[in-house]
N, C-alpha and C positions, 0 to 999 in steps of 0.2 A: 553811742551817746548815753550818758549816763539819766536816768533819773532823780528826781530829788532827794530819795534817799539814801542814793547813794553818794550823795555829795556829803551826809553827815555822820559822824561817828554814830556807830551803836549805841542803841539806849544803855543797854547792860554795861554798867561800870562807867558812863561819862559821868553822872552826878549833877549838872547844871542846872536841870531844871529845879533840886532839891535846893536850891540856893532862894527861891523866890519864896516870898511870905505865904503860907497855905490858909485861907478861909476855912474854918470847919462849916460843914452843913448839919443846922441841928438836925435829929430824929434818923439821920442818914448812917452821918460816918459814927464809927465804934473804932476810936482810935484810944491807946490804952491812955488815963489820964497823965500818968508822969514824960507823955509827951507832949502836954498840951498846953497852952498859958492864955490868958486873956489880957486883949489889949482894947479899951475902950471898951470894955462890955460884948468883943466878938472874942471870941474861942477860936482862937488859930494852933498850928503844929508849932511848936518852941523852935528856938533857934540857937544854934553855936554864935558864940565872939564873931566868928569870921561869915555868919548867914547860911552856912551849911542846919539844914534841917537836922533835929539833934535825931530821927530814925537813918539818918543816913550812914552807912557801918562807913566809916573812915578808908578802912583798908583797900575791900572788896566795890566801893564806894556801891554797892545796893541797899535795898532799903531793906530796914530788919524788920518793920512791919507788913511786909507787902502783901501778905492776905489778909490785913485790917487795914491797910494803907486809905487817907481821904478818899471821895469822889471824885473828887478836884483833879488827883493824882491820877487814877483811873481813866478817865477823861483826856486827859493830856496828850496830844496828840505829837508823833517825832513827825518834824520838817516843817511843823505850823509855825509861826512867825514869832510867837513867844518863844519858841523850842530854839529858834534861831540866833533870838536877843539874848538869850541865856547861856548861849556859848559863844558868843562873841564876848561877853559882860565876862565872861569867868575867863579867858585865852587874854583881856583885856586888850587895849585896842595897838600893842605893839607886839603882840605875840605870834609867831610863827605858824601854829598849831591849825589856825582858821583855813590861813592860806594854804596848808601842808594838803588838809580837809579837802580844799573845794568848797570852802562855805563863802557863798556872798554874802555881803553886809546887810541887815537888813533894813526896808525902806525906813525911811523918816518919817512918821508922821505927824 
């Protein structure tokens, strides 16, 4: 029987969670400014056209900042229920890739 993690791709080089809007935490995170923008007066990580975080290396899909990377990011936990919506949301909802995975859908709430 497998466990939940193993039901998901590897962190290393999936990318999805890099697609969701990052909070910065003032006093905390030390992310370099030219990846940073503000929206309404919060400090988040910038964002590509297509919602890919602009730290996210394209290729390799990791993060080129990842020993200044947020707290938020750090934090993030693989198989928790964001981590799940995040690669359903990116495989989008007729994509193979889920089901290839073993990922169930996640609940509705």
């Amino acid at each position: 029987m497998l466990n939940a993690l193993d039901d998901l791709p590897a962190c290393a080089g999936c990318g999805q969670c890099c697609h969701l809007l990052v909070e910065l935490t003032p006093l905390v995170d030390d992310v370099p400014e030219e990846f940073v923008v503000e929206h309404s007066g919060v400090r988040c990580m910038d964002q590509h056209g297509d919602g890919a975080c602009v730290a996210l290396d394209p290729v390799s899909r990791l993060c080129s900042i990842y020993e200044r990377r947020p707290q938020v990011c750090r934090d993030f936990q693989r198989a928790e229920a964001l981590c799940r919506r995040a690669i359903l949301r990116g495989y989008g909802p007729y994509g193979t890739a889920p089901d290839a995975a073993g990922i169930a859908p996640a609940p509705v709430a």
